[in-house]
C-alpha positions in Angstrom: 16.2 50.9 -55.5 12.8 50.6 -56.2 13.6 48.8 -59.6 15.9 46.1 -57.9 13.1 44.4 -56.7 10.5 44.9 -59.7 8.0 47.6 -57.9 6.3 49.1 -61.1 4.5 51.4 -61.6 6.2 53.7 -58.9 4.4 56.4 -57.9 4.8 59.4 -55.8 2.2 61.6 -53.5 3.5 64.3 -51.2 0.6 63.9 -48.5 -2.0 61.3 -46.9 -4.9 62.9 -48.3 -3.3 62.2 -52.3 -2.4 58.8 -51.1 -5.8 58.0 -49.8 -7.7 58.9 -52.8 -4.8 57.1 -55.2 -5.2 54.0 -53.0 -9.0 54.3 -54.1 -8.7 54.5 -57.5 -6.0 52.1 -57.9 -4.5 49.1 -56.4 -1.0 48.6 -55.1 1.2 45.7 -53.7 2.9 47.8 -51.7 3.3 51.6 -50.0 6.2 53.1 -48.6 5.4 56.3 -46.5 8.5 58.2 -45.7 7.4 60.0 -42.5 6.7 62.8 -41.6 4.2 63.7 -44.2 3.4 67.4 -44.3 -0.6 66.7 -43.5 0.3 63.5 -40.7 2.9 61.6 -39.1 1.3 58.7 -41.6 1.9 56.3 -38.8 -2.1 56.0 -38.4 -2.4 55.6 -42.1 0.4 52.6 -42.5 -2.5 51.0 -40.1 -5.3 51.7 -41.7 -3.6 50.7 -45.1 -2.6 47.0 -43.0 -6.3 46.9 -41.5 -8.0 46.9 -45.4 -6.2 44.0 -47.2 -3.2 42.9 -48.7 -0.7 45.7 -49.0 2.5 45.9 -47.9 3.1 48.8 -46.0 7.0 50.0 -44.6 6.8 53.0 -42.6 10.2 54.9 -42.8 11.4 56.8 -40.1 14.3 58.7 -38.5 16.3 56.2 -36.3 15.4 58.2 -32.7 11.8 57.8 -33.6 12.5 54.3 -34.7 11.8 52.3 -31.2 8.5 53.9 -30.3 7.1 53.3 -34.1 7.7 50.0 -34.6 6.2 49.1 -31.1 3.2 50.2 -32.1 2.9 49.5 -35.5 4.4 46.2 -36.1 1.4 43.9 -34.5 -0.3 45.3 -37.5 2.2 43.9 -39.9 3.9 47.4 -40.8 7.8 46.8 -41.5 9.7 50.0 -40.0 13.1 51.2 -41.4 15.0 53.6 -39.7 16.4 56.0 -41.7 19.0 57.1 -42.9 19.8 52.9 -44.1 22.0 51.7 -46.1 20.3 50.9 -49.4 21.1 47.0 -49.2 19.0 47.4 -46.1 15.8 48.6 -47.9 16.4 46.7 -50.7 16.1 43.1 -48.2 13.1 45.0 -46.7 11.1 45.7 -50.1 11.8 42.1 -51.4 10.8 40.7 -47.8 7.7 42.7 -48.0 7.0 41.8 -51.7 7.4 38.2 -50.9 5.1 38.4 -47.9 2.7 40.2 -49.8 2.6 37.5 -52.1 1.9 35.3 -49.8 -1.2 37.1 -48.2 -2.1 36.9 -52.2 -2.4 33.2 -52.0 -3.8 33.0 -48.1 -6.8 35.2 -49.7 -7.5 33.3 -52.6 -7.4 30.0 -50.6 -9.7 31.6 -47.9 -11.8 32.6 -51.0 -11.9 29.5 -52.5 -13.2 27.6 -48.9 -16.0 30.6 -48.5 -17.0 29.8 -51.5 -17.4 26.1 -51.0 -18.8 26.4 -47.7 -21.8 28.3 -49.2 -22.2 25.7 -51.9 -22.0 22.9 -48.8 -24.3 25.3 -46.9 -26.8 25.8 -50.5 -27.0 22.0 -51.2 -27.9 21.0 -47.4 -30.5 23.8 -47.2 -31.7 22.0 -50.5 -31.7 18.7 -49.5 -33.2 19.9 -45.9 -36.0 21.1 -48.1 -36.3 17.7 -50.4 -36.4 16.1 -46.9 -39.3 18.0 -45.6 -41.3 18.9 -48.5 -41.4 15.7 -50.4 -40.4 13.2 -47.9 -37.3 11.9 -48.9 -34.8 10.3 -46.7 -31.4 12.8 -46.6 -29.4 10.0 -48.6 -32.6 10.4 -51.2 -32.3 14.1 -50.9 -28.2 13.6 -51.7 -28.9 11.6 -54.4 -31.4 13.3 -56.4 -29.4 16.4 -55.8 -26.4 14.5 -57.6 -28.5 12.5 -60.4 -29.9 16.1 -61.4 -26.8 17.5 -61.3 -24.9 14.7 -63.6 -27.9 14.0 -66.1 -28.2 18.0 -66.6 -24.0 18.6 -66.9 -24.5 21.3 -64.2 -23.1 21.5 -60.6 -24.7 20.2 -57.5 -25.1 24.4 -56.8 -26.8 24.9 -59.7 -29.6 21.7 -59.0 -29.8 23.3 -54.8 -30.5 26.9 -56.4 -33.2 25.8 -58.4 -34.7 23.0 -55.7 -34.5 26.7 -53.3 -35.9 28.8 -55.7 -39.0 26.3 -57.2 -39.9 24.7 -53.7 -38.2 27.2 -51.1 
């Protein structure tokens, strides 16, 4: 089933304490934890996979169990299949959790993207605060030195507020 929706490389631990160190030493899109694991329920683990990034985790279990599981773990974004399921069934599962996994991908790299600008914003104004205060400049002075340095050196407006930091900070 697994190789209906493009999972590769599958691979297979027989308790939480393997699948914790493999999720250290590697990364995955997603996990599937067919409960009960011989160490845990693993319904504690789907959590904690769901509480560290990205992953997609489903959480299979038997259908009388089914009800009480996926209360609880489903606010933290754990898909539950009851099992037995027809294998259409986890097929739409695994490519709904691949394609929402996908889009956690992008929500992260956006989020990383604005951090990152909002340190450059936060860099630049701690600069010109300093151009303001130390050498008397008005803050549209401060902005505009910032950006003449920047363009007559070909480097960023970061690069100019790191230096103004490190030389008069």
């Amino acid at each position: 089933m697994l190789s209906e929706v493009n999972c590769r490389p599958v691979l297979t631990v027989n308790s939480i304490v393997s699948a914790k160190r493999m999720l250290l030493e590697e990364k995955f899109d997603i996990v599937i934890i067919n409960t009960p694991l011989p160490d845990d329920f693993g319904v504690d683990f789907a959590v904690d996979i769901c509480d560290k990034g990205s992953m997609g985790v489903m959480l299979a279990v038997k259908a009388e169990n089914y009800p009480q599981v996926n209360a609880y773990v489903s606010p933290y974004g754990v898909l539950t299949v009851a099992k037995p399921s027809a294998s259409q069934t986890i097929i739409q599962s695994l490519q709904l959790l691949c394609s929402t996994c996908e889009r956690l991908r992008r929500m992260e790299q956006k989020t990383a993207s604005l951090e990152s600008k909002m340190d450059e914003i936060r860099k630049v104004n701690r600069a010109k605060c300093l151009l303001i205060e130390k050498n008397g400049m008005t803050e549209k002075e401060a902005h505009r030195f910032i950006e003449k340095q920047a363009m007559d050196s070909c480097v960023t407006k970061l690069f100019v507020a790191e230096k103004i930091l490190e030389n008069i900070g």
